[in-house]
C-alpha positions in Angstrom: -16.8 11.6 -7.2 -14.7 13.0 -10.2 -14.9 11.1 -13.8 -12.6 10.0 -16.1 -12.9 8.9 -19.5 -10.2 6.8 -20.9 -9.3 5.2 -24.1 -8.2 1.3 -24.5 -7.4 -0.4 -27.7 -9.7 -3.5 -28.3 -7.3 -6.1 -26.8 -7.1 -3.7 -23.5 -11.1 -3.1 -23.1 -11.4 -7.2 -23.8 -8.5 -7.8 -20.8 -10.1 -5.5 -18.5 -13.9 -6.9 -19.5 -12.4 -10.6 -18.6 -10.7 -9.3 -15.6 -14.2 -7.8 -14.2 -15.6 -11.3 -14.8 -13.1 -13.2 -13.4 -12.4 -11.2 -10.3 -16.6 -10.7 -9.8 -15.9 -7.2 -9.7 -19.1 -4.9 -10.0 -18.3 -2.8 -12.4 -15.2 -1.3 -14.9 -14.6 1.9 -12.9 -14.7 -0.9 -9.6 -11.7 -2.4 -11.1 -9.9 0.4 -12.5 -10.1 1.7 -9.0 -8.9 -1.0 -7.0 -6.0 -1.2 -9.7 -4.9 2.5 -8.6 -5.3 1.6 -4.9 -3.0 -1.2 -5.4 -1.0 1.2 -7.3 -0.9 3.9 -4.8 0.1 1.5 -2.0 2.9 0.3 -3.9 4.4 3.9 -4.0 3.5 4.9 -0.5 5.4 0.8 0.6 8.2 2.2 -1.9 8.3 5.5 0.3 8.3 4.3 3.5 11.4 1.8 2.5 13.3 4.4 1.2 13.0 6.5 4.0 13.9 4.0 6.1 16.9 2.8 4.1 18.0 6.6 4.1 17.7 7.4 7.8 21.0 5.8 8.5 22.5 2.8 9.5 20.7 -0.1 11.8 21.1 -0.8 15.1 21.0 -3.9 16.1 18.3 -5.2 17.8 18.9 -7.2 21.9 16.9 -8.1 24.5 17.8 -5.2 26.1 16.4 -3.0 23.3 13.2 -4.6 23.6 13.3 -4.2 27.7 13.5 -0.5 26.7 10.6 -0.5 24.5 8.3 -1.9 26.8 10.0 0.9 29.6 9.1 3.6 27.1 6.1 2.2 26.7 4.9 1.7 30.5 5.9 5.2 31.2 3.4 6.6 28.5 0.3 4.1 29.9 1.3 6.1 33.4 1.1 9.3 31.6 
């Protein structure tokens, strides 16, 4: 595991000292992690719907598509 040594003003090191309390976390670094995993799923969420608003226009969605689906889906349990 890599470290990091950051710098907070006072009023930052007391937030993140009452937020480590608060939330039970274990330690600093436990909370300053989960913050960049939160973080980090944000963007990849943020990725994922803009790719799908740029991969065209929606279809919409029948009964038939969903008959399809489960078609498609049979035929790979076969395979």
């Amino acid at each position: 595991m890599a470290t990091m040594n950051i710098s907070l003003t006072d009023d930052l090191k007391a937030f993140v000292d009452q937020q480590v309390a608060e939330h039970a976390y274990a330690s600093t670094s436990e909370y300053l992690r989960d913050l960049i995993r939160k973080q980090r799923d944000i963007e990849k969420l943020r990725g994922l719907l803009l790719e799908g608003f740029n991969s065209g226009p929606a279809e919409p969605v029948t009964p038939e598509t969903f008959k399809q689906m489960r078609e498609e889906l049979r035929e790979r349990v076969r395979k």
